[in-house]
N, C-alpha and C positions, 0 to 999 in steps of 0.2 A: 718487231722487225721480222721478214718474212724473205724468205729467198725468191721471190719472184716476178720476173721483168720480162717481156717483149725488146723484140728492138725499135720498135712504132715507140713504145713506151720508151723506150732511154732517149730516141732524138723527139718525141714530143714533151718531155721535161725540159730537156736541155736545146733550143730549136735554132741557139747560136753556134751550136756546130755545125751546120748546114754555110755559114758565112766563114768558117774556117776552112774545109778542105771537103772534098768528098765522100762523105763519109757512108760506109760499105758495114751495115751491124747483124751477127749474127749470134743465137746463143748456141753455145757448146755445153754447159753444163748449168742447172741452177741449183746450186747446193751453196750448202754454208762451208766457209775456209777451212773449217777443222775436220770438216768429214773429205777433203780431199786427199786421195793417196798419189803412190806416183801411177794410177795409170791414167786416172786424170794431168799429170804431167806430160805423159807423153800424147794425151789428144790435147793437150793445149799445143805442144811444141808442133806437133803433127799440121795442126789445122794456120795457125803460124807461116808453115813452110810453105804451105799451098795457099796462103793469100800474099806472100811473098812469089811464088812462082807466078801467081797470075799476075804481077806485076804493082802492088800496093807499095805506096813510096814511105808507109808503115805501119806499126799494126800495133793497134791498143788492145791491153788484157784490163778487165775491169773485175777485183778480187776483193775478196773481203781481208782485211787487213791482218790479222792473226797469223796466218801462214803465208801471207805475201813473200816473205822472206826467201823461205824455203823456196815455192816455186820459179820467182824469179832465179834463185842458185841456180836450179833446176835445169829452165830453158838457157841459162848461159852456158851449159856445160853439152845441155842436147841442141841448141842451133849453133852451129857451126860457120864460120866464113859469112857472116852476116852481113848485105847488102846495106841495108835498111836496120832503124831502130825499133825495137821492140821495147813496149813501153808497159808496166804496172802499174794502174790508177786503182785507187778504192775511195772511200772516205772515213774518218773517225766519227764523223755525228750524221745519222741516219740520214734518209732525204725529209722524212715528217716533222724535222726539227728546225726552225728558221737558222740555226747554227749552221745548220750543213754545210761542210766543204766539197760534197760531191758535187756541184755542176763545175765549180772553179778547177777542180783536179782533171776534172775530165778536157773542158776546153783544153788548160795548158796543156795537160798531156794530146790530144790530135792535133794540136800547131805544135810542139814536140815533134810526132813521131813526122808530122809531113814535109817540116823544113830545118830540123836539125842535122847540123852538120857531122853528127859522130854517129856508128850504126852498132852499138850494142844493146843486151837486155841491160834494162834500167829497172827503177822503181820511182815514179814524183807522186808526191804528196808535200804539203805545206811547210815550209820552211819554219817559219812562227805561230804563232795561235792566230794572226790578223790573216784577211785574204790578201795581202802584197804580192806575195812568192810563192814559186813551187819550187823544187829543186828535185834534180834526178838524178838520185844515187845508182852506182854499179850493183847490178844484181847477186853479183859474189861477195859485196866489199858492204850491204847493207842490214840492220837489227831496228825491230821493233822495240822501240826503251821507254813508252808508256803508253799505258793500258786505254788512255784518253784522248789526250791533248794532240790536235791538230798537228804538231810538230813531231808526232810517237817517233820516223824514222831518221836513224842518224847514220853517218859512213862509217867503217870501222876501217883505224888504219888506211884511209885513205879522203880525199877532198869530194865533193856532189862532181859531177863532171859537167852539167850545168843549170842556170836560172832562169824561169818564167817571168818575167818582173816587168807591167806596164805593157800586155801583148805584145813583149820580141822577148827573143832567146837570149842568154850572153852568156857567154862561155867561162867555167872556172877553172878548168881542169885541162892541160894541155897534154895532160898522157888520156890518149881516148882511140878507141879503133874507126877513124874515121870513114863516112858515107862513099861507098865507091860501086861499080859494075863489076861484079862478080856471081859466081854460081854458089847459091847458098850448100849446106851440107846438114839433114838429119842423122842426128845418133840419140835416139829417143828410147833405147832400151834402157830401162831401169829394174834395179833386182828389189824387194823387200826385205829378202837376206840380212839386212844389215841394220844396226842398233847403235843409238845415242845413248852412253851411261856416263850419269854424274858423280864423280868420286865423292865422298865425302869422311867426316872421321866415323870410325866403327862402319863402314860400309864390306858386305856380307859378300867374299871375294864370291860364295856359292852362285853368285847373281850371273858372272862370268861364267861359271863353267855350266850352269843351267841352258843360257846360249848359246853356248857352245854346241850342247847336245842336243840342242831345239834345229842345229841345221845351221845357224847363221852363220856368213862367210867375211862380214867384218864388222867389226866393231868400234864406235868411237869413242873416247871417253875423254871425260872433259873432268883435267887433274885441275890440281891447285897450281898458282903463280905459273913458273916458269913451264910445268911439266909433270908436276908431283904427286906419286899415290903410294898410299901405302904399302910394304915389302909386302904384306899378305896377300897382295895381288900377284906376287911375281910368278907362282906356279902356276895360274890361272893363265897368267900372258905366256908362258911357256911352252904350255898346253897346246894353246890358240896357232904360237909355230907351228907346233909339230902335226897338227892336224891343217895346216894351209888356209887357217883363219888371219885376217889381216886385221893388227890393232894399230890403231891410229891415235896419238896425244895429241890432246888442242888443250885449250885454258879456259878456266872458267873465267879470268879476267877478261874483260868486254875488248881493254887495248892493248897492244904490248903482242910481244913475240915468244912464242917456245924456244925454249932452249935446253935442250938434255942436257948438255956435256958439262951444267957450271956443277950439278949437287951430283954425288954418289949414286942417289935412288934415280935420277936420270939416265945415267950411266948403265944401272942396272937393266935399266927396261929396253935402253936399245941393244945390249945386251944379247935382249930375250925378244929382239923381232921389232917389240915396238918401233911404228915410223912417226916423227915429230912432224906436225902438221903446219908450221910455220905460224 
């Protein structure tokens, strides 16, 4: 598998989205998902805004699926007051594979993004391992949960907002920011400053204050259950106050809620700054 496509090349593989919508292909980047940072985030969000200002009634991102996640988070937080949907296509089995899901991901997704009724960043890809369904999760609210299987994405804490099934749309999700006339908004600045740490037992609180003195301005760390790291962390988070570092608890459990205030050691950390990340 190799990173490299035309846009002649994506609508002459796929030659049924010419009978779907207008479709307008340009490349922005040909890299693989995992060497993307965020300043490929903000030319995805960048180039976005301005096929949204020229008037696109939506705009497909076509990603390789490893960091799909991430990016979508991304552009949901850097496009702002969205008109129109913005939409993550990739596929889990290559195009040189008769398996592939990528022509099917793609159709759904440009009848998606040109007649869906709701206008935020999403992610579709396959509902089940069959080509029936695509489904299009919120780009904040979506995780990649296998490494293969045509179905990897699932919502977290929340419902797909809606389904591809039989070329028409149908809606599952009645909390959604719906399609309207408005002036869109970029905020596409992103800092590298900041760091995902996985707590774990015997984890080397040193790992924190390394951080710290490397410049980073926040930190996330993903406790146990509700909220939970070990007190040898606490002078670390301390620290992270007192120098105007922001730590941030989220969970390593996939569903479920944080919650400080049920255990002691919860207690402690907001305490000491830490913000509970819902």
């Amino acid at each position: 598998v190799v990173s490299a496509m035309t846009s002649r090349d994506l609508l002459g593989i796929v030659p049924e989205l010419v009978e779907v919508a207008d479709v307008d292909a340009d490349i922005l980047y040909s890299v693989f998902s995992e060497d993307l940072t965020h300043r490929e985030w903000e030319g995805m969000a960048e180039r976005a805004y301005e096929k949204i200002k020229a008037g696109a009634d939506g705009v497909i991102i076509t990603h390789g699926t490893d960091t799909m996640g991430y990016s979508a988070a991304a552009l949901s937080f850097a496009l702002q007051d969205l008109p129109v949907p913005v939409i993550f296509v990739g596929s889990q089995r290559s195009s040189d594979r008769p398996s592939s899901d990528n022509a099917t991901n793609l159709i759904g997704g440009v009848y998606t993004a040109a007649y869906a009724p709701f206008a935020e960043v999403v992610v579709g890809l396959h509902e089940t391992t069959s080509d029936d369904s695509i489904v299009y999760i919120r780009g904040t609210k979506v995780r990649k949960c296998h490494t293969s299987a045509r179905y990897a994405f699932k919502p977290v804490n929340d419902w797909p907002i809606a389904r591809y099934v039989d070329e028409r749309l149908e809606m599952i999700n009645d909390r959604y920011r719906p399609r309207r006339r408005c002036e869109p908004r970029l905020l596409n600045r992103f800092s590298d400053k900041v760091s995902l740490v996985k707590f774990h037992p015997d984890f080397n609180p040193a790992l924190l204050d390394w951080l710290i003195d490397d410049g980073i301005r926040g930190i996330v760390i993903e406790a146990t259950g509700l909220g939970q790291v070990s007190k040898e962390l606490w002078p670390a988070v301390d620290r992270a106050r007192r120098e105007g570092v922001i730590v941030g608890i989220t969970s390593q459990c996939t569903w479920g809620r944080v919650h400080l205030n049920v255990y002691s050691h919860g207690r402690e950390l907001v305490d000491r700054g830490a913000v509970p990340l819902e």
